[in-house]
C-alpha positions as protocol buffer text, in pm:
chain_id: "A"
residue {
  index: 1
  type: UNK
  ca { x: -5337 y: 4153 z: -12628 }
}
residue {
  index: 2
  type: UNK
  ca { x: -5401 y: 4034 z: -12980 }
}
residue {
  index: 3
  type: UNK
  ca { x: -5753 y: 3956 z: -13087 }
}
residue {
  index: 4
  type: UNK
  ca { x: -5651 y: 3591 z: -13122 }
}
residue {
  index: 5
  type: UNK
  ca { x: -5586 y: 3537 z: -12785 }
}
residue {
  index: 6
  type: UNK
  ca { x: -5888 y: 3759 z: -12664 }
}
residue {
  index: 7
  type: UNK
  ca { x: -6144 y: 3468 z: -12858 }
}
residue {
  index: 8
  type: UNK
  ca { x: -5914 y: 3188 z: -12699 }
}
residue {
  index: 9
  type: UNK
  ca { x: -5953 y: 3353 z: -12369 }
}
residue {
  index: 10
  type: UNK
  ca { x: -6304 y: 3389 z: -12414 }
}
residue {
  index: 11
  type: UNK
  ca { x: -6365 y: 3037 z: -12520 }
}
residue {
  index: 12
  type: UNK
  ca { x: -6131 y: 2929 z: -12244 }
}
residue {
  index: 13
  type: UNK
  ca { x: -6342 y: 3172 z: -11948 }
}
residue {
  index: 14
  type: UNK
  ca { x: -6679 y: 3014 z: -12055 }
}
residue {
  index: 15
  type: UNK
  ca { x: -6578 y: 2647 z: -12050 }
}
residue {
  index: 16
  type: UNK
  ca { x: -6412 y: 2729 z: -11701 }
}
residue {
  index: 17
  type: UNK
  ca { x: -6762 y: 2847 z: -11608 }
}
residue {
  index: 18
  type: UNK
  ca { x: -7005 y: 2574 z: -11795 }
}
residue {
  index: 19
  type: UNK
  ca { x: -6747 y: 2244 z: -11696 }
}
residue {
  index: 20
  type: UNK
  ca { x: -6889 y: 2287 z: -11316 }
}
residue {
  index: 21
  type: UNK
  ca { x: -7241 y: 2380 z: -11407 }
}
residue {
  index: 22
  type: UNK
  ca { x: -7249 y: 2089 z: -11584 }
}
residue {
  index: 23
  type: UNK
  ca { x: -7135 y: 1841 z: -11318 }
}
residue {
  index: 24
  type: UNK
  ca { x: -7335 y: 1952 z: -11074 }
}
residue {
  index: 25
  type: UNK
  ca { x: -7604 y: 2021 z: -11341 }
}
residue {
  index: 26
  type: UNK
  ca { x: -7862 y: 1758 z: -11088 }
}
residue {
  index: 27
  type: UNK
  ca { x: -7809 y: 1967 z: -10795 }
}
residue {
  index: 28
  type: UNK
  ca { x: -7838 y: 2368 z: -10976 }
}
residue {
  index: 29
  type: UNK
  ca { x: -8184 y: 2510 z: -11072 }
}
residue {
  index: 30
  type: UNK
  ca { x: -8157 y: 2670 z: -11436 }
}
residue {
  index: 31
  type: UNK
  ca { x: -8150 y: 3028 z: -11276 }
}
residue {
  index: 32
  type: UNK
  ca { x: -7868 y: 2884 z: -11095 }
}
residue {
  index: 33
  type: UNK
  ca { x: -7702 y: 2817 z: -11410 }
}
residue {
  index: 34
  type: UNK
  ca { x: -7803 y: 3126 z: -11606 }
}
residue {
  index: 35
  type: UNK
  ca { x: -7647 y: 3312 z: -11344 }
}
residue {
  index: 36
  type: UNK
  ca { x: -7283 y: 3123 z: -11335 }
}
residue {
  index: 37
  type: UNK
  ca { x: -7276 y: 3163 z: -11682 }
}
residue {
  index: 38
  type: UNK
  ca { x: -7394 y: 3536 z: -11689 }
}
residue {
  index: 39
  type: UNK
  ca { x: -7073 y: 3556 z: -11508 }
}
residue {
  index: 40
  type: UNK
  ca { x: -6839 y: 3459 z: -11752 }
}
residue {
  index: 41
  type: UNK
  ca { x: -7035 y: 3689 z: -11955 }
}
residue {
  index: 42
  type: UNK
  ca { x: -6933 y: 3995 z: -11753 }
}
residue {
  index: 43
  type: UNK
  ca { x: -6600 y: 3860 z: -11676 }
}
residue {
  index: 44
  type: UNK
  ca { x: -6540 y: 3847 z: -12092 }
}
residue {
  index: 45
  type: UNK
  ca { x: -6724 y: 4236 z: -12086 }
}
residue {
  index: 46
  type: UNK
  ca { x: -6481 y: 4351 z: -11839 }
}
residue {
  index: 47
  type: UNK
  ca { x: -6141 y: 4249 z: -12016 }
}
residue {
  index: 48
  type: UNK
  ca { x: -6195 y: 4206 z: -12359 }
}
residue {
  index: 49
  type: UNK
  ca { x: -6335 y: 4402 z: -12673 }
}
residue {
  index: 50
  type: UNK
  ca { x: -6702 y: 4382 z: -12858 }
}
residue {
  index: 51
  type: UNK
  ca { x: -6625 y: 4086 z: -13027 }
}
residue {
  index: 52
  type: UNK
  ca { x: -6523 y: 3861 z: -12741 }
}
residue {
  index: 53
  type: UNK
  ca { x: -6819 y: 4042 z: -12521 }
}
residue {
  index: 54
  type: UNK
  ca { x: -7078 y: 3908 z: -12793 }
}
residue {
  index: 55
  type: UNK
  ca { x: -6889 y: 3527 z: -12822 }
}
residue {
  index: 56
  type: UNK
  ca { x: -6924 y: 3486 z: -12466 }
}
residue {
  index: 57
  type: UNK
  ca { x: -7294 y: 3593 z: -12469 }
}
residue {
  index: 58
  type: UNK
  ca { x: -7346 y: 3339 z: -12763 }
}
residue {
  index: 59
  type: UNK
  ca { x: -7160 y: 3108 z: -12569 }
}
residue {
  index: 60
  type: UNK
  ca { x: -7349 y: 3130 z: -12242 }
}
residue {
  index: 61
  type: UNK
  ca { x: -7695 y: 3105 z: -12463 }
}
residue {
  index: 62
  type: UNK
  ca { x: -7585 y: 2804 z: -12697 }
}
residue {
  index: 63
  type: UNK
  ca { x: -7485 y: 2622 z: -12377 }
}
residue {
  index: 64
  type: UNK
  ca { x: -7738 y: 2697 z: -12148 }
}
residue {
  index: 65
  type: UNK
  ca { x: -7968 y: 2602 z: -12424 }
}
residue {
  index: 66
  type: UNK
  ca { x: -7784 y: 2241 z: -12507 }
}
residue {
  index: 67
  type: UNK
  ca { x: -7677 y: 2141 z: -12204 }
}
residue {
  index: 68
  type: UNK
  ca { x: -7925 y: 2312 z: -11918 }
}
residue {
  index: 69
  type: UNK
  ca { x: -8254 y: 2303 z: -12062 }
}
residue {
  index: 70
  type: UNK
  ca { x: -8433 y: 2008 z: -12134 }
}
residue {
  index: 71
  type: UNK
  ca { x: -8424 y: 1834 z: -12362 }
}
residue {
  index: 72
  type: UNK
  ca { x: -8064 y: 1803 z: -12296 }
}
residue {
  index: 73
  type: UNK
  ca { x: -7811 y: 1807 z: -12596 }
}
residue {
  index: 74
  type: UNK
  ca { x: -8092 y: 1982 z: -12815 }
}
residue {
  index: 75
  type: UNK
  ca { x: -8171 y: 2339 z: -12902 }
}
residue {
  index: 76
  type: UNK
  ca { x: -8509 y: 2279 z: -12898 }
}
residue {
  index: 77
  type: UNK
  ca { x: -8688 y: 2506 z: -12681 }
}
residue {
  index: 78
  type: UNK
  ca { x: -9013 y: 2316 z: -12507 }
}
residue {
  index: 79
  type: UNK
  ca { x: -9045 y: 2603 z: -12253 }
}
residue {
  index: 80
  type: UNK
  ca { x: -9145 y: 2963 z: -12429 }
}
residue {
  index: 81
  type: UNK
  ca { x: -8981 y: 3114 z: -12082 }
}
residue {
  index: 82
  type: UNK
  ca { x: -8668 y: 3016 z: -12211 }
}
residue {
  index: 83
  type: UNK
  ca { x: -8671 y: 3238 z: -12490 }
}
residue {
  index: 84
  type: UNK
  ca { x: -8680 y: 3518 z: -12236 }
}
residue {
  index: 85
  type: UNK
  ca { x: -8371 y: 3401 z: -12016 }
}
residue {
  index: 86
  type: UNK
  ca { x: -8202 y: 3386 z: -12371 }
}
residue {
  index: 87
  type: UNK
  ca { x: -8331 y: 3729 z: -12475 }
}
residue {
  index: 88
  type: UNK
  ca { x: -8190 y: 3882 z: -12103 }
}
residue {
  index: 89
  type: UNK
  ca { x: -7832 y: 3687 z: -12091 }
}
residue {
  index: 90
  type: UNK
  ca { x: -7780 y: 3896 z: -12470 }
}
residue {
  index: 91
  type: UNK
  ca { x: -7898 y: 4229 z: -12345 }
}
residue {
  index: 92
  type: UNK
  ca { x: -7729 y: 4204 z: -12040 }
}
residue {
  index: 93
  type: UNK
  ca { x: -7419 y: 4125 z: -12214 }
}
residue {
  index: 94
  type: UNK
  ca { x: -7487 y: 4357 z: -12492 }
}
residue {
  index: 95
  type: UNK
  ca { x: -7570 y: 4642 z: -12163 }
}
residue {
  index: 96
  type: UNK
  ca { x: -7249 y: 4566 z: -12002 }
}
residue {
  index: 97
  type: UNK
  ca { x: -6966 y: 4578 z: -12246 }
}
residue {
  index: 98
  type: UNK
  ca { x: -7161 y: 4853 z: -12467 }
}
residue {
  index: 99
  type: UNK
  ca { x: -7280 y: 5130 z: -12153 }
}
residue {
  index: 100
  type: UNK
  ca { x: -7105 y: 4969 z: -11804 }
}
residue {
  index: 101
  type: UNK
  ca { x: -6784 y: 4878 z: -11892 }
}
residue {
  index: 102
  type: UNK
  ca { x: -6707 y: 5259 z: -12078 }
}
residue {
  index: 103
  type: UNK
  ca { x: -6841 y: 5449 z: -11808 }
}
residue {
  index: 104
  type: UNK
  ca { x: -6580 y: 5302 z: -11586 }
}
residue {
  index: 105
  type: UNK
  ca { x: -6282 y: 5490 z: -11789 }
}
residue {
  index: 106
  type: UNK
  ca { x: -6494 y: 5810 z: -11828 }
}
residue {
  index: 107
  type: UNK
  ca { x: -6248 y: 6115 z: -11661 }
}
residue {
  index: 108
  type: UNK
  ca { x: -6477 y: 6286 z: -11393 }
}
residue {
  index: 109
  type: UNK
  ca { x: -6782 y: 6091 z: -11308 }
}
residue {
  index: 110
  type: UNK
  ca { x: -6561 y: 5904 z: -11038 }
}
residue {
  index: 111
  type: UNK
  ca { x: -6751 y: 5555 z: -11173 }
}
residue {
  index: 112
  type: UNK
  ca { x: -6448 y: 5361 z: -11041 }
}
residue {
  index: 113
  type: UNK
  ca { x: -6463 y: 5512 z: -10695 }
}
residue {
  index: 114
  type: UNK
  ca { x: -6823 y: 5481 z: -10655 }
}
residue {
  index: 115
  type: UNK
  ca { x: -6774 y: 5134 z: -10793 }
}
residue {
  index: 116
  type: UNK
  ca { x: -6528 y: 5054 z: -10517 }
}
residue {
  index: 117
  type: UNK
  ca { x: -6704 y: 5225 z: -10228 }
}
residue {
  index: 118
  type: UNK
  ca { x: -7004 y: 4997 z: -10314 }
}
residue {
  index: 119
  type: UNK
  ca { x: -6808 y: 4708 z: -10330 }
}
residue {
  index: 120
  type: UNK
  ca { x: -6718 y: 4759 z: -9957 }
}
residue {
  index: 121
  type: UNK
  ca { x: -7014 y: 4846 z: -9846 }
}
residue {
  index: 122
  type: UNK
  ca { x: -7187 y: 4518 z: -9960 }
}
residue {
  index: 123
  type: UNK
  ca { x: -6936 y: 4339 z: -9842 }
}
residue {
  index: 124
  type: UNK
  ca { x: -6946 y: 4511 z: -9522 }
}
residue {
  index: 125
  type: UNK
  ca { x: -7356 y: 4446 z: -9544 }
}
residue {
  index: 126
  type: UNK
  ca { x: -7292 y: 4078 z: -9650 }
}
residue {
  index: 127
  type: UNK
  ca { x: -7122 y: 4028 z: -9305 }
}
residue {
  index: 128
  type: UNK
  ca { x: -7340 y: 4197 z: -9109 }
}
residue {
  index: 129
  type: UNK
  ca { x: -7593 y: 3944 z: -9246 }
}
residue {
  index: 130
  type: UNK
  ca { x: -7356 y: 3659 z: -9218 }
}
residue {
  index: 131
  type: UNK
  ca { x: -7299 y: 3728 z: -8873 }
}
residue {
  index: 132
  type: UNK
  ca { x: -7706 y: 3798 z: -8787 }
}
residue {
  index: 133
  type: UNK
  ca { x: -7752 y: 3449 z: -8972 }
}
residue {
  index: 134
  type: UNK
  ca { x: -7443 y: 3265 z: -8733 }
}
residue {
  index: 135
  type: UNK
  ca { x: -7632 y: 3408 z: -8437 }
}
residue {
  index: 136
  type: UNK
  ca { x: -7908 y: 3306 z: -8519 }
}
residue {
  index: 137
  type: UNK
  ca { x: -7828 y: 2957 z: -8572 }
}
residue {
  index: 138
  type: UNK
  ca { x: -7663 y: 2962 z: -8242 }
}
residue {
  index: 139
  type: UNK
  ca { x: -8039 y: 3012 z: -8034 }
}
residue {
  index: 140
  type: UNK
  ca { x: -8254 y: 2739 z: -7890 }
}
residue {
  index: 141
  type: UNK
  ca { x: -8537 y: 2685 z: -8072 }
}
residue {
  index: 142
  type: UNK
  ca { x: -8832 y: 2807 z: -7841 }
}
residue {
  index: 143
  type: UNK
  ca { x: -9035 y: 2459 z: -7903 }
}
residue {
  index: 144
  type: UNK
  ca { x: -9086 y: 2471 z: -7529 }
}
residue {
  index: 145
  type: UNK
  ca { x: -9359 y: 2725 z: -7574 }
}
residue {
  index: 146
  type: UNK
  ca { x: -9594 y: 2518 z: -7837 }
}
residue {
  index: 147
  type: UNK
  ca { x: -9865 y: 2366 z: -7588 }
}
């Protein structure tokens, strides 16, 4: 893929993950938001080169700054906490397309396999707790028993 189309792509990936945020930017806590855009951040790592990696992570910071933390449409920081979400969306960026992402191709470590096999088993674990939730939900409230 050229490195034209790897920026587009990137540009493209982060506004696919900021549009929503920002609709439903009255209903998401900030961590919400840092979170959803963290993704697009590791969705850029995964496919794409340095470059891309470090325009996403720019991205994600410039618009979580502007548009998620007030006041909105500024990059003025009121909050000094901020600075640290900021300072952990660029080294986990930096973390996953620099160390992560490579490891996955190294010949011998089996990082893909243990990558899938943990996959399933949160999966499997995020049903299990699905299903103990659903159950739960299902029982009578024991109000009875306050006198």
């Amino acid at each position: 893929m050229s490195t034209r189309r790897a920026y587009l792509g990137t540009v493209a990936i982060m506004a696919a993950v900021t549009a929503p945020c920002l609709l439903w930017r009255s209903r998401l806590a900030t961590v919400d938001v840092a979170m959803v855009l963290l993704l697009g951040v590791v969705m850029v790592s995964a496919r794409w080169a340095r470059g891309p990696a470090l325009l996403a992570a720019l991205i994600s910071i410039a618009a979580f700054d502007f548009l998620f933390v007030p006041p909105y449409y500024t990059f003025d920081v009121h909050d000094g906490a901020y600075l640290l979400t900021f300072a952990v969306m660029l080294a986990l960026a930096a973390t996953n397309r620099l160390w992560l992402t490579p490891r996955l191709a190294l010949p011998g470590i089996g990082a893909l396999r243990q990558l899938t096999r943990n996959s399933a088993i949160e999966f499997a674990l995020g049903l299990v707790i699905l299903a103990i939730v659903a159950m739960l939900g299902t029982l009578h409230p024991a109000i009875h028993l306050v006198k």
